[in-house]
N, C-alpha and C positions, 0 to 999 in steps of 0.2 A: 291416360293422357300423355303415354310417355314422346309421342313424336310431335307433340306443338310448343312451340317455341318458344321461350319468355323473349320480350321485346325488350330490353333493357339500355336502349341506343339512349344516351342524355343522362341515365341516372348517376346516383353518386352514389358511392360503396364504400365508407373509411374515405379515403382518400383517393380512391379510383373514381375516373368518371368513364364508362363504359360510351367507346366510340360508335363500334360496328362489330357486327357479329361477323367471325371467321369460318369456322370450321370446326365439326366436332364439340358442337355443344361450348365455345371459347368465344370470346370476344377480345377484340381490342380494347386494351383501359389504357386511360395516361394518368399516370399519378400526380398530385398538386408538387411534385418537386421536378415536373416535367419528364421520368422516365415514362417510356412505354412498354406494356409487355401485353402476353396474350393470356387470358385468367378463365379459368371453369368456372360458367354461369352458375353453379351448384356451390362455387366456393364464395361467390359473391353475394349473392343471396343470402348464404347461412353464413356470415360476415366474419366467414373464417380470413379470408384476405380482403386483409386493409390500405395496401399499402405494397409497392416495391420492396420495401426493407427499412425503407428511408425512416418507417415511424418506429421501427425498434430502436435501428442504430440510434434516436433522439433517446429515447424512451432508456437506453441503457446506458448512455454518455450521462443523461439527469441523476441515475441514481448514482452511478460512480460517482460525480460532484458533492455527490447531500451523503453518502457515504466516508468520505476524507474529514478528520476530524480534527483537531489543531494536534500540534509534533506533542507538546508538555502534556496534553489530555488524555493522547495514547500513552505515552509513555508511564503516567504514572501510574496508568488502570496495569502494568507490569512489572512492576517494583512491590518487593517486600522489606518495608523497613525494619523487620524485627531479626535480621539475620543474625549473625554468628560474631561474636569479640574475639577477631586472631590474635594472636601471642604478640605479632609482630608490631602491633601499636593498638594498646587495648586502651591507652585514654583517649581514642576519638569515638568510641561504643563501637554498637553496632553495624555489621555493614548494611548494606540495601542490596540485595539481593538480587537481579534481573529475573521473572520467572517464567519469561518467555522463550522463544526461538533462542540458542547457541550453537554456537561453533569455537569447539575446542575449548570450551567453559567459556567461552565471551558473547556476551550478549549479544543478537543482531535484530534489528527493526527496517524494514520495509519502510522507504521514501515516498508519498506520491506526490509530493509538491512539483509546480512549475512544469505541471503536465509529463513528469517520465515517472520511473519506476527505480531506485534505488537502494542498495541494500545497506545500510550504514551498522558500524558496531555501538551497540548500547550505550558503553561510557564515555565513546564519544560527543552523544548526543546529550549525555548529561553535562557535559562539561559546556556546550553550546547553550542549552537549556540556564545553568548556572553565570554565565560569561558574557553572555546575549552574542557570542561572536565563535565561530569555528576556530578548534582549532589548529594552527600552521605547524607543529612537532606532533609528536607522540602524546597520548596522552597515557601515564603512567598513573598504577595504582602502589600507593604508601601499605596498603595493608595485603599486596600480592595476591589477590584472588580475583580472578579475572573475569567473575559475575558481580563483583560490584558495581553497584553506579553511583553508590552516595560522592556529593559533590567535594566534599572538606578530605578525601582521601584520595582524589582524583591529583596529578601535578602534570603540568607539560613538560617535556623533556625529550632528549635525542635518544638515538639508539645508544650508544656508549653512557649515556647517564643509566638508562634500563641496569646494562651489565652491571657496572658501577654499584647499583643500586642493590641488585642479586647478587653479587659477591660479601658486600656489605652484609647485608642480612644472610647469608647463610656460613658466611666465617667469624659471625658473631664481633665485627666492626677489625678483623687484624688484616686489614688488604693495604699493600704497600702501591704507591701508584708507580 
């Protein structure tokens, strides 16, 4: 029965409604978001085409949304608090460790709020996390290891307080200013 026709003028397909038949076994569909295209009566049927594309693109914008999880939720499912006590200030313990994504030992986490894409460094986001507010300097680490993100060794500072800082601690406190 391969040369008789299905009639499929009126029905509905996904979200195609099949106009009129073209050519080639194809029909004209218009989709519920008002595009038109021409669709194989064989792919309609077997309801492989649903749709323009219109029903993915929803279909993939919903789970990216239900996928984005709050900033502190991600963040601390990447934190090991049971790090390392450096020499350079062993009474605040422990550092936290970031055991995610770095660059050049510094932690970095993926933004997706406010609909873009952002790559921020870890301890800065602890310091936000900690602060409830971004910070406007540098944010410097007291125990100098640049996968930390515990908040109590975090400090805002300039660039010249950095060096400051690193001269300090590596001539053992003899820096004349």
């Amino acid at each position: 029965m391969r040369g008789k026709r299905l009639n499929l003028a009126n029905q509905r397909f996904g979200r195609w409604t099949a106009l009129r038949y073209t050519s080639a076994s194809k029909w004209l569909c218009r989709c519920n978001c008002g595009n038109e295209s021409e669709v194989t009566s064989s792919l309609l049927v077997r309801g492989t085409s649903k749709s323009c594309g219109c029903l993915q693109r929803e279909l993939s914008s919903e789970r990216r949304k239900a996928a984005v999880r709050p900033l502190a939720e991600r963040f601390t499912d990447k934190v090991d608090p049971n790090g390392p006590i450096p020499a350079v200030c062993p009474h605040l313990g422990p550092c936290w460790i970031w055991t995610a994504n770095k660059l050049r030992g510094y932690g970095l986490m993926i933004d997706r709020s406010e609909g873009r894409r952002r790559c921020l460094r870890a301890h800065r986001v602890a310091w936000f996390l900690a602060h409830g507010e971004w910070p406007t300097l540098s944010v410097l680490h007291y125990c100098d290891n640049p996968s930390c993100v515990n908040p109590s060794r975090l400090f805002e500072g300039t660039q010249a307080d950095n060096m400051y800082d690193l001269m300090v601690k590596r001539l053992g406190g003899k820096v004349t200013p």
